[in-house]
C-alpha positions as CSV (number, residue, x, y, z in Angstrom):
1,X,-73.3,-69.8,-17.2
2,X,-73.8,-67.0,-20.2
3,X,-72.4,-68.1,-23.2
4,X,-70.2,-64.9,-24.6
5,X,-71.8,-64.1,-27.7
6,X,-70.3,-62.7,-30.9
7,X,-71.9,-59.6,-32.8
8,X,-69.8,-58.7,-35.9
9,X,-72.8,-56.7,-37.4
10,X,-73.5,-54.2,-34.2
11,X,-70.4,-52.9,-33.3
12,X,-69.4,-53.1,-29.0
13,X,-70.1,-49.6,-27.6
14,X,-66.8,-48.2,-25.2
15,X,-67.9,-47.7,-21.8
16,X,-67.2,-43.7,-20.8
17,X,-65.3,-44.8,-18.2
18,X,-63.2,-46.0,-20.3
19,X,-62.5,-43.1,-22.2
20,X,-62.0,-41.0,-19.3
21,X,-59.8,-43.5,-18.0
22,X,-57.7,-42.8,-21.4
23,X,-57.8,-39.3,-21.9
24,X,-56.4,-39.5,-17.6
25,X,-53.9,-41.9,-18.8
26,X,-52.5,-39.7,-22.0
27,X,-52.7,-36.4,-20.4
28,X,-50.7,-37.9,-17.2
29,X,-48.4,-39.2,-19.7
30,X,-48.3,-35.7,-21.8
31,X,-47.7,-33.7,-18.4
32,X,-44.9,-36.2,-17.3
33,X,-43.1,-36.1,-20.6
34,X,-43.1,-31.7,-20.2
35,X,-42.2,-31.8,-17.0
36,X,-39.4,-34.5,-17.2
37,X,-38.0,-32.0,-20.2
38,X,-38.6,-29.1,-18.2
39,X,-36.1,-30.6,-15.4
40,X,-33.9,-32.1,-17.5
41,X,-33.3,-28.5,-19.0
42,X,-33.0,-27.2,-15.9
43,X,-30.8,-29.5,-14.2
44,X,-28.3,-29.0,-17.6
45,X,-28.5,-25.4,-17.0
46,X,-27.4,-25.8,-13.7
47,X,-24.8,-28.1,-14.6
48,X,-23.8,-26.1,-17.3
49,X,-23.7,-23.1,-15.2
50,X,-21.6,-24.9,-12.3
51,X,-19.0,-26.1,-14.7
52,X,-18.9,-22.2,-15.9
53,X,-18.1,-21.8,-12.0
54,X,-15.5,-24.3,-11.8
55,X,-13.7,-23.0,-14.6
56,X,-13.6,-19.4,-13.7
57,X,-12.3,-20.8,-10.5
58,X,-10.1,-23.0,-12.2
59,X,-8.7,-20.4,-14.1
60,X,-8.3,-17.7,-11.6
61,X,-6.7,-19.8,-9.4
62,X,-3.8,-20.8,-12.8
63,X,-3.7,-17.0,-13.0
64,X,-3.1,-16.3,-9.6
65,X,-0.3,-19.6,-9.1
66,X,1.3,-18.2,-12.5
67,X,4.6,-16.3,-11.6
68,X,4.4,-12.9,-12.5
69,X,7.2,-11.5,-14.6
70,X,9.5,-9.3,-12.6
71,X,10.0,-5.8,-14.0
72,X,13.2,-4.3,-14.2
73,X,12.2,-2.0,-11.0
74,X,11.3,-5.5,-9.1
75,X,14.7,-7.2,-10.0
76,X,16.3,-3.8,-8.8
77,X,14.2,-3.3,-5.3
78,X,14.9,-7.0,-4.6
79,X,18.5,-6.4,-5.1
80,X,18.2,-3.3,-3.2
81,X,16.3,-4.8,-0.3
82,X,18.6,-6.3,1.8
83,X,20.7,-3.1,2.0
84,X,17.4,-1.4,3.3
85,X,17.6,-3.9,6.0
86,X,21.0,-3.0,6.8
87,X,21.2,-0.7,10.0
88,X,21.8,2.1,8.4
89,X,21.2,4.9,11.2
90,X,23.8,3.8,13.6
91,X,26.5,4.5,10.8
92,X,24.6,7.2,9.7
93,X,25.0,9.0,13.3
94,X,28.4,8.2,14.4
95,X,29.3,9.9,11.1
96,X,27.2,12.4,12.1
97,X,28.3,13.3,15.4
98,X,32.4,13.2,14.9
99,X,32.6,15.1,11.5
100,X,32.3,18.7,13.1
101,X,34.5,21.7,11.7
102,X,37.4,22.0,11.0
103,X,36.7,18.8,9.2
104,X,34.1,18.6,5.9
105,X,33.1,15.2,5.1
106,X,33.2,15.5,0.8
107,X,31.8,12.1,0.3
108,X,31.0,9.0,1.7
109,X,30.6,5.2,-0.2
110,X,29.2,2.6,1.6
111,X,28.8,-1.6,0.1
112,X,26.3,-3.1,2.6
113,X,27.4,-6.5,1.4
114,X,31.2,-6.1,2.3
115,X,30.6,-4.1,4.8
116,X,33.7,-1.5,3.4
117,X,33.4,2.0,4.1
118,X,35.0,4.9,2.8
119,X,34.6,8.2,3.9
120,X,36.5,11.4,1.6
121,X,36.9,14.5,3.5
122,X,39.1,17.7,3.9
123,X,40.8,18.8,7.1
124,X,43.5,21.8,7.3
125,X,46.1,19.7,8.2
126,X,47.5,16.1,8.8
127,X,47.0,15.8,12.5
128,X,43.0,16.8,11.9
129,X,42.9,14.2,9.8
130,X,44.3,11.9,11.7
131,X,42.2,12.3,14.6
132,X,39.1,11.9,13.2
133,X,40.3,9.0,11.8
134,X,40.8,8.0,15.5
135,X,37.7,9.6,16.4
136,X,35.8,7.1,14.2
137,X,37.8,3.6,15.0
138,X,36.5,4.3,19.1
139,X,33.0,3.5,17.9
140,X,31.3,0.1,18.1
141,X,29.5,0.7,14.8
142,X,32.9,1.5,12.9
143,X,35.9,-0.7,13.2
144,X,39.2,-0.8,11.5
145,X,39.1,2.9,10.7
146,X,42.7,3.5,9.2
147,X,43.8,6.8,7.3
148,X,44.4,5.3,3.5
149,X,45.4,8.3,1.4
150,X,46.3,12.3,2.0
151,X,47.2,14.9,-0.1
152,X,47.5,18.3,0.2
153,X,45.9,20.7,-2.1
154,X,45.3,24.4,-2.3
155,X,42.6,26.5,-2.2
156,X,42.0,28.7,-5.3
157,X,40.0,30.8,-3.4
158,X,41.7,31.6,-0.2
159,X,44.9,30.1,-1.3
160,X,45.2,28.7,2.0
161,X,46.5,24.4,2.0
162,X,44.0,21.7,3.1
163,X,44.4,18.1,3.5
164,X,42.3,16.0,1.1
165,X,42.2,12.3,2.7
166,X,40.2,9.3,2.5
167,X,39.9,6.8,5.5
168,X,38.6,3.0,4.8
169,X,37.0,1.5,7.9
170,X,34.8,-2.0,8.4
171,X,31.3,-1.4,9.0
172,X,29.9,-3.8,11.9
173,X,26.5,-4.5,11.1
174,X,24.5,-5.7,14.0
């Protein structure tokens, strides 16, 4: 057995190996430390940048569930919409087809929601009248159809007498 001897006056000499073994040791350390930075920035990037994501989405989805006001022309086309829906031809045609000369139809008022119609027109006489009032009751579109009002009036033109009348009829709606 070797007894370990003690030189305090000649210092030990460091094998190279030893140093190499260090400077592999701090420059191992030194490119773990850069590249544990390096990901840590980049995975807070990308966390930053997914939460960016999930905000915008966040907030375009609160943008689109938000009501949107109504403008005045909205709150009038959805109060307008249902009479649209009405059947508005059928009405439209039986008019059509019995108002022919002698008789002029001078206007016509319609409420979709009551289903009331009124019809103003001008005839040359009573009877005229009378039967297109007739005319319009035989119609499955029209019902009710009842002569409401007459009066006869003048022409300043011709000076020749007309009947003014308005008839009120029910308006079935199929």
């Amino acid at each position: 057995m070797s007894a370990a001897t003690i030189d305090f006056l000649h210092p030990r000499r460091t094998p190279w190996l030893g140093w190499v073994l260090l400077v592999a040791g701090t420059g191992a350390l030194v490119l773990s430390l850069w590249a544990d930075q390096r990901w840590t920035a980049q995975r807070a990037e990308f966390e930053a940048a997914k939460r960016q994501r999930e905000e915008a989405t966040q907030t375009a989805r609160a943008l689109a569930d938000r009501p949107v006001p109504l403008t005045p022309q909205d709150l009038r086309m959805r109060a307008v919409a249902p009479q649209l829906r009405q059947p508005w031809l059928p009405l439209l045609r039986v008019v059509e087809n019995v108002t022919e000369p002698p008789i002029f139809l001078l206007a016509m008022t319609v409420d979709p929601v009551t289903g009331s119609v009124r019809l103003d027109g001008e005839a040359p006489g009573f009877a005229e009248a009378l039967a297109y009032s007739q005319a319009l009751r035989n119609d499955d579109v029209l019902a009710h159809a009842q002569l409401r009002s007459h009066d006869v009036v003048a022409d300043p033109n011709s000076s020749r007498q007309a009947v003014r009348f308005s008839i009120a009829a029910e308006w079935i709606a199929k």
